[in-house]
C-alpha positions as CSV (number, residue, x, y, z in Angstrom):
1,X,-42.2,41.5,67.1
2,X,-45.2,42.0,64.1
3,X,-47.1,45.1,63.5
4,X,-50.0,45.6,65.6
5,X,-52.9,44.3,63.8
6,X,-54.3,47.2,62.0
7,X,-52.4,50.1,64.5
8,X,-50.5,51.1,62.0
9,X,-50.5,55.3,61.0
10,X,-52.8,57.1,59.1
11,X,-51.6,57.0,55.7
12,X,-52.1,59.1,52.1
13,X,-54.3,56.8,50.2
14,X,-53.4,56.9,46.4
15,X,-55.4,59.4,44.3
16,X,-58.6,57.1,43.0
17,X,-61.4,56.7,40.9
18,X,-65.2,57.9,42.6
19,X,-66.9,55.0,40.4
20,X,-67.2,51.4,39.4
21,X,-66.5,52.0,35.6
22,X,-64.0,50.4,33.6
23,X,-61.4,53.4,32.3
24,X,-62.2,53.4,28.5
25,X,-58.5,52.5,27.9
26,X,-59.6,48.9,29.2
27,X,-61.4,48.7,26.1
28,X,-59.4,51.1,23.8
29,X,-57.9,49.9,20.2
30,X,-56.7,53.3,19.2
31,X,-54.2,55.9,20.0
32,X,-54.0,56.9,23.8
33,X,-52.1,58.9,25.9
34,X,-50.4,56.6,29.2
35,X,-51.7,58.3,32.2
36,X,-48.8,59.2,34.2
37,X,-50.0,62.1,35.7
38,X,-47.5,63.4,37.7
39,X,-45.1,60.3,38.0
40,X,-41.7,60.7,35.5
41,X,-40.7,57.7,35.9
42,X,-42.3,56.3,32.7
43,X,-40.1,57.4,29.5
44,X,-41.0,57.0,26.4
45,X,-45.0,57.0,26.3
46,X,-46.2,58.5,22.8
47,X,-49.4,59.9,21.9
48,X,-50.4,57.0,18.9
49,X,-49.4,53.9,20.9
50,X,-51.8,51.2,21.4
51,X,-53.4,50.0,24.5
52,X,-54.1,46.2,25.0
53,X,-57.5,45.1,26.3
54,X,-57.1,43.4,29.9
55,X,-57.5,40.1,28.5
56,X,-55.8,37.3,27.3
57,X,-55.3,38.7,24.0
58,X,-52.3,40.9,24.7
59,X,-49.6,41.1,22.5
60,X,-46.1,40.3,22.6
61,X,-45.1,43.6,24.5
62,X,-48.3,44.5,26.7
63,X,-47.3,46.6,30.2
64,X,-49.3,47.5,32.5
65,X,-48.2,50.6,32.4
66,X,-51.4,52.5,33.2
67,X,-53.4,51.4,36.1
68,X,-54.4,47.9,35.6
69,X,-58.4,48.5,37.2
70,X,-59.3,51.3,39.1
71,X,-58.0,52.1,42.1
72,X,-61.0,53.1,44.0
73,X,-61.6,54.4,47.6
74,X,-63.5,52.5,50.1
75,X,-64.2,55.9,51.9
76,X,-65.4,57.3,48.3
77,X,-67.9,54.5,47.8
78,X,-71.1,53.2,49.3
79,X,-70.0,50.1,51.7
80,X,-72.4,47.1,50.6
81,X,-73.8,45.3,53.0
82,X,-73.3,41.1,53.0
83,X,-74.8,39.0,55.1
84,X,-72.3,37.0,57.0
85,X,-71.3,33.5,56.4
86,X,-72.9,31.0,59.0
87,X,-69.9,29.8,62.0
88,X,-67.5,28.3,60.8
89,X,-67.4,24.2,62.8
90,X,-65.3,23.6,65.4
91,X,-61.8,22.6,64.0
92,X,-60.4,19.0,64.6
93,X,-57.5,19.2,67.1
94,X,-56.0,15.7,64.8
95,X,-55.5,14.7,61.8
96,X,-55.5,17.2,58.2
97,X,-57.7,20.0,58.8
98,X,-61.0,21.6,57.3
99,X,-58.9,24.0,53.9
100,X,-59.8,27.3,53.7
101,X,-58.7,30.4,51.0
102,X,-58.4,33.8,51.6
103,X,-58.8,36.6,48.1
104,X,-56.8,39.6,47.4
105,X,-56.4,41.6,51.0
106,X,-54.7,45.0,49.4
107,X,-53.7,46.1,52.8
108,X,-57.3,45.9,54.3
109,X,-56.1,44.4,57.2
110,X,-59.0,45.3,59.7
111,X,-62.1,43.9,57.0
112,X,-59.3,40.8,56.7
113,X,-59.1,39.8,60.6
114,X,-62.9,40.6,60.8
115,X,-63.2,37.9,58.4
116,X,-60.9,35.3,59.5
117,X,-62.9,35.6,63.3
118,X,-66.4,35.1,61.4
119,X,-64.9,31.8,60.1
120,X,-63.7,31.1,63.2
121,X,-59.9,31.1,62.0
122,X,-58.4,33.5,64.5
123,X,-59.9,34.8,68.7
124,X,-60.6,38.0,69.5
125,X,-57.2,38.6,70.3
126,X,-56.2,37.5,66.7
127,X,-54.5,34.9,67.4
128,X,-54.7,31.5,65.7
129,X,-57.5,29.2,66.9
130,X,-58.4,26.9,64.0
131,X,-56.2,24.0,65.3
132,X,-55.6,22.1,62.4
133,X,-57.3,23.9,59.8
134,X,-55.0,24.8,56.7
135,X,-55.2,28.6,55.0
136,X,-54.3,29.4,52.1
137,X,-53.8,33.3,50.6
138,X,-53.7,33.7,47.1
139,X,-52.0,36.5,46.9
140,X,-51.5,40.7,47.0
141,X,-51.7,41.6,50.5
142,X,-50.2,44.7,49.6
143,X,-51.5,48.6,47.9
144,X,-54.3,50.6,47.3
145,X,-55.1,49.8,51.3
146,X,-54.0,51.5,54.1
147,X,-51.6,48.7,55.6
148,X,-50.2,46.4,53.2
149,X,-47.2,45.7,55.5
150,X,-49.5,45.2,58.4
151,X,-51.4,42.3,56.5
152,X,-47.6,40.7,55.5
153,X,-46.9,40.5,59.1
154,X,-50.4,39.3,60.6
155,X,-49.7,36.5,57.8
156,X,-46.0,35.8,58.8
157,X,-47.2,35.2,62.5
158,X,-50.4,33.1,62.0
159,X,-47.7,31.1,59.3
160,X,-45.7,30.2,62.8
161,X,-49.3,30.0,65.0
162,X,-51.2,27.3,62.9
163,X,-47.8,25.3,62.3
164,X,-47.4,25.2,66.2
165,X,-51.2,24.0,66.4
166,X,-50.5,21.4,63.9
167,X,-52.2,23.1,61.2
168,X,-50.8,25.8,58.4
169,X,-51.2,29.0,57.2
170,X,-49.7,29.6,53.7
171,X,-49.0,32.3,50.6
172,X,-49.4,32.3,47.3
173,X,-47.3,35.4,44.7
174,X,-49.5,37.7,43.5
175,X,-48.8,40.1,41.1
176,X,-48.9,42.8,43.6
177,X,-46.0,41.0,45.6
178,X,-43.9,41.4,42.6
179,X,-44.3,44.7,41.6
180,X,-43.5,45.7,45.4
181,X,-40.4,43.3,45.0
182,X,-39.4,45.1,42.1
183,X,-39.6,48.9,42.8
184,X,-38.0,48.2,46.0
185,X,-35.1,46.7,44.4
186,X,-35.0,48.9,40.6
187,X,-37.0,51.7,41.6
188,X,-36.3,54.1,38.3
189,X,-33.8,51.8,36.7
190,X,-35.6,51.4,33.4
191,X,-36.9,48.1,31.7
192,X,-38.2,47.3,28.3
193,X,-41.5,46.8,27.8
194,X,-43.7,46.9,24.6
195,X,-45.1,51.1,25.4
196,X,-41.9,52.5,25.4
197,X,-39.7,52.4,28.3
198,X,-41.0,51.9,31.7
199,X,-40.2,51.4,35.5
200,X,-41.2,49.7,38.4
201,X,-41.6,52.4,40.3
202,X,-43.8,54.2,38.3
203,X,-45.7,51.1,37.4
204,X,-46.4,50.2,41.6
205,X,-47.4,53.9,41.8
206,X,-49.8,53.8,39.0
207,X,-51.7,50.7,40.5
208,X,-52.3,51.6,44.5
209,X,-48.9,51.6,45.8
210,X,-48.4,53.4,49.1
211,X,-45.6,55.4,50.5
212,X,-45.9,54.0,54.3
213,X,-45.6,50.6,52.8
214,X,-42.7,51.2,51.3
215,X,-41.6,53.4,54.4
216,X,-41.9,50.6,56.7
217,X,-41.1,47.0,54.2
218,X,-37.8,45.7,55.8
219,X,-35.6,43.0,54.1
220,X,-37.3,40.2,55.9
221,X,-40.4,41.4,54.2
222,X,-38.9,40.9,50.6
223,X,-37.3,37.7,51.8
224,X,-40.5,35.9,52.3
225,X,-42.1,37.4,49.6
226,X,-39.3,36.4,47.0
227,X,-39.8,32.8,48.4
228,X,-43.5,32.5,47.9
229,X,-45.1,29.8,45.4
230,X,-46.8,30.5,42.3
231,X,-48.6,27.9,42.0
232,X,-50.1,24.6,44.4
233,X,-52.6,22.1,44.4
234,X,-54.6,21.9,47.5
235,X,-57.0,18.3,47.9
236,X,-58.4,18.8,44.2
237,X,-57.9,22.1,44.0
238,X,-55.4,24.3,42.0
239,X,-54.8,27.2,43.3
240,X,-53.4,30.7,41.5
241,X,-53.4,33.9,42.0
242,X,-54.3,35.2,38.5
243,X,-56.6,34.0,36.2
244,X,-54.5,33.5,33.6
245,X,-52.9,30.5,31.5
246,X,-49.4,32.1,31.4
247,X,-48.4,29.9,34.3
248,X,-47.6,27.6,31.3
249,X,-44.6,29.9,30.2
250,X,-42.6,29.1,33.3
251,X,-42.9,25.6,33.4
252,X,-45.2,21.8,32.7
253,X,-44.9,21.0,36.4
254,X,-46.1,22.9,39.9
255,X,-43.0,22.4,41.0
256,X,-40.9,23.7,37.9
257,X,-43.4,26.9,37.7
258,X,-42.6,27.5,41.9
259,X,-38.3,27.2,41.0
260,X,-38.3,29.1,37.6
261,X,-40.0,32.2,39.4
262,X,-37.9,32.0,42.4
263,X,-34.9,31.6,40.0
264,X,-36.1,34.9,37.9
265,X,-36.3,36.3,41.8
266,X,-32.5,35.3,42.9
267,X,-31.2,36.4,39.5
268,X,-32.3,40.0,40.2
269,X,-32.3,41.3,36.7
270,X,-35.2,44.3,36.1
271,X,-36.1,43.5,32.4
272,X,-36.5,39.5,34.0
273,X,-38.2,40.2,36.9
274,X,-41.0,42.7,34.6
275,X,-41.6,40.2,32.5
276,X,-42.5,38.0,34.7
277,X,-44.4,41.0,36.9
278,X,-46.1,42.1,33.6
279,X,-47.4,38.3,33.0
280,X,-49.0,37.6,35.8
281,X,-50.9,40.5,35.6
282,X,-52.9,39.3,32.8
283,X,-56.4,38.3,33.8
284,X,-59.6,37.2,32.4
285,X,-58.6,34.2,30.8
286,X,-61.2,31.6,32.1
287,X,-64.2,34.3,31.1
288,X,-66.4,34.5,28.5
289,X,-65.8,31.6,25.3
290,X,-62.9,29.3,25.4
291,X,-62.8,29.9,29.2
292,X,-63.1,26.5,30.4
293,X,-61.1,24.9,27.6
294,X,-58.4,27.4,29.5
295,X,-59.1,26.2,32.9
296,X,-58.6,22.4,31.6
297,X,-55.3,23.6,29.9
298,X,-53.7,24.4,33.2
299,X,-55.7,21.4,35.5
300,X,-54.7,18.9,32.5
301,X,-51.0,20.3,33.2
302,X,-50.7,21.1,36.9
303,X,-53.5,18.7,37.9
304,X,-56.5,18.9,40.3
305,X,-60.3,19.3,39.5
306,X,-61.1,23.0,39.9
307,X,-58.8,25.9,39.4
308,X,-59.3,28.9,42.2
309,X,-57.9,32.3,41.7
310,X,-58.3,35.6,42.9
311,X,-56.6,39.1,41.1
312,X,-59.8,40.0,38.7
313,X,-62.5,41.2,41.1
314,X,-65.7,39.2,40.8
315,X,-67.9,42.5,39.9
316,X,-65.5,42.5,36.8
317,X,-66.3,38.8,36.0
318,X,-70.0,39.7,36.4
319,X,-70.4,42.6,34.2
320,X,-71.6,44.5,37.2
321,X,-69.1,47.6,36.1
322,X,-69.8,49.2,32.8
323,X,-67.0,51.3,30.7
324,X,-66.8,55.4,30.9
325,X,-67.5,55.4,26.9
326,X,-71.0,53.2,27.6
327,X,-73.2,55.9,29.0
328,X,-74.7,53.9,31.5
329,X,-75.1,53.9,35.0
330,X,-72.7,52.4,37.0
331,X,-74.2,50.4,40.7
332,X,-72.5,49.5,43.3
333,X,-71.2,45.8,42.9
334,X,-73.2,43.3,45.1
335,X,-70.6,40.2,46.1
336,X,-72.4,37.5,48.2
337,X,-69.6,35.0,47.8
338,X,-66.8,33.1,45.7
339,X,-67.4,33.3,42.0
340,X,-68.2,29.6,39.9
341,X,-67.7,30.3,36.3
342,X,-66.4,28.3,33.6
343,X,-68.5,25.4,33.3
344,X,-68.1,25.0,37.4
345,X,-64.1,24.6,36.6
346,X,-62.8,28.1,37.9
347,X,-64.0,29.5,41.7
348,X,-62.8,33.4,41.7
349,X,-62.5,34.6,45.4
350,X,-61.0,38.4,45.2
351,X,-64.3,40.0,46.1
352,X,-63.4,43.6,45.6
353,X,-62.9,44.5,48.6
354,X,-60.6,47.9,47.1
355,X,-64.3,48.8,45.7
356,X,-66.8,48.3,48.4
357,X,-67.4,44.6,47.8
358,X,-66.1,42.1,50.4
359,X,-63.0,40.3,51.3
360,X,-63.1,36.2,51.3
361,X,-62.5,34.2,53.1
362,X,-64.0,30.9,53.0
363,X,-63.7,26.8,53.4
364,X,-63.5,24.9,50.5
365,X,-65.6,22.6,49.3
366,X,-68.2,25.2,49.1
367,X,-71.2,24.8,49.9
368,X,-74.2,24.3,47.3
């Protein structure tokens, strides 16, 4: 048997942030502090080290030690309101069906069934009821929510639903997956990383992670995250979890990228494992100048037409959240839909739904 769909307890949300704003270490070059608060778990941390910018531009050594965006509290935030999607078609009972994606859940596992019915994915009951329609997650189903582990197993059984209906319903790794992974299996066992000596632990508490997910993730859990893809291509469409081109370090194939990380996986070596953790946390590689030329570099590579991602939330890729040290107002972020950015080359679907925007889910093509 699953988890009830969103009956799991009441849980101890993570301490969070009360606003949009980027931390002003996001934008730091200068000495900082890491703040660990009241975690030990990270050694090491001096007063004088440098933090990276949450680009592409890291160096060598960047950790994401510190929180990689805020972790902010639904319940702390003014909801915004989105006007549903039109109904979703009925679904073909033959033949390939209508391809839909899914952004970043972070254990909000009541807004993510709410949105599979209003495409007409899953009944009332949530059960499968798309037929042959194929679903794709890109990833992090896990922290800063209130039922990570409840998402994983809603995902696990509408995997074994859509396949008996003669469609699918598949998962990409996210970087959330892997740091779960990893302070399950190395907790405080240190690794090296370029701010001193860190851990996993501390790291997965530092970015959302929650104590009744860990409670309750069991080994078939980490199994079927441990065997997730990085990377596919979906009827023109490449599809990632971050925005990043560092899917290039692991291999000049899909299908190399998909065995080297479950290689790193089976080898179960900490310093491994974060690197690979601490590189698919890098984001914002298809923004601003040079962004599409970095979208071709992986579609020219991996193929397909258009890459889609999730991992950066699309009020970060809109400049709708300003920085603590800018003195400005920050407004609740307004997401209507998937991002197109990039010369029309990247579509960014992790609506922010950790920061009162929305979770997506929607059929691709999209509509004009």
């Amino acid at each position: 048997m699953t988890q009830g769909a969103g009956q799991g307890p009441e849980v101890e949300r993570t301490a969070t942030l009360r606003d949009f704003r980027v931390p002003a270490y996001v934008h730091e070059t200068g000495p900082f502090v890491h703040d660990v608060h009241d975690v030990h778990d990270v050694h090491d941390v001096h007063p004088g080290d440098t933090a990276p910018p949450l680009d592409e531009a890291y160096p060598e050594g960047y950790t994401p030690t510190q929180r990689d965006l805020p972790v902010i509290n639904r319940g702390d935030t003014v909801q915004v309101a989105v006007e549903p999607a039109p109904a979703a078609a009925p679904q073909p009972t033959t033949g390939p069906g209508p391809l839909f994606v899914v952004g970043d859940v972070h254990g909000y596992l009541d807004e993510l069934m709410a949105a599979l019915r209003e495409q007409g994915l899953v009944d009332d009951a949530g059960q499968w009821c798309a037929g042959t329609a194929r679903l794709w997650f890109l990833g992090d189903f896990t922290d800063r929510g209130p039922d990570g582990i409840g998402v994983i197993d809603l995902v696990m059984r509408l995997s074994a639903e859509a396949a008996a209906a003669g469609g699918y319903c598949k998962a990409l790794m996210g970087n959330h997956e892997l740091l779960l992974l990893g302070a399950k299996r190395f907790g405080d066992t240190p690794v090296n990383s370029g701010a001193g000596t860190a851990t996993f632990q501390a790291a997965w508490l530092l970015n959302g992670g929650q104590k009744t997910d860990m409670d309750r993730l069991q080994d078939h859990h980490l199994q079927w995250m441990a065997r997730l893809d990085a990377v596919e291509e979906v009827d023109g469409y490449l599809l990632i979890h971050s925005d990043t081109t560092a899917y290039l370090d692991y291999g000049d194939s899909i299908e190399a990228v998909n065995d080297t990380v479950r290689e790193a996986l089976t080898r179960n070596d900490a310093d491994e494992v974060w690197d690979l953790f601490r590189k698919f946390t890098k984001r914002f590689s298809f923004r601003d100048e040079g962004g599409a030329d970095a979208v071709r570099s992986l579609l020219g590579t991996y193929g397909g037409t258009r890459v889609v991602h999730g991992h950066s939330p699309i009020p970060y890729l809109l400049g709708e959240v300003g920085s603590e040290e800018d003195g400005e107002e920050s407004s609740d972020p307004v997401v209507e839909g998937p991002h197109i950015y990039a010369d029309g080359l990247a579509i960014a679907m992790d609506g922010g739904v950790t920061m009162a925007g929305k979770l997506l889910v929607r059929q691709l093509p999209l509509d004009a």
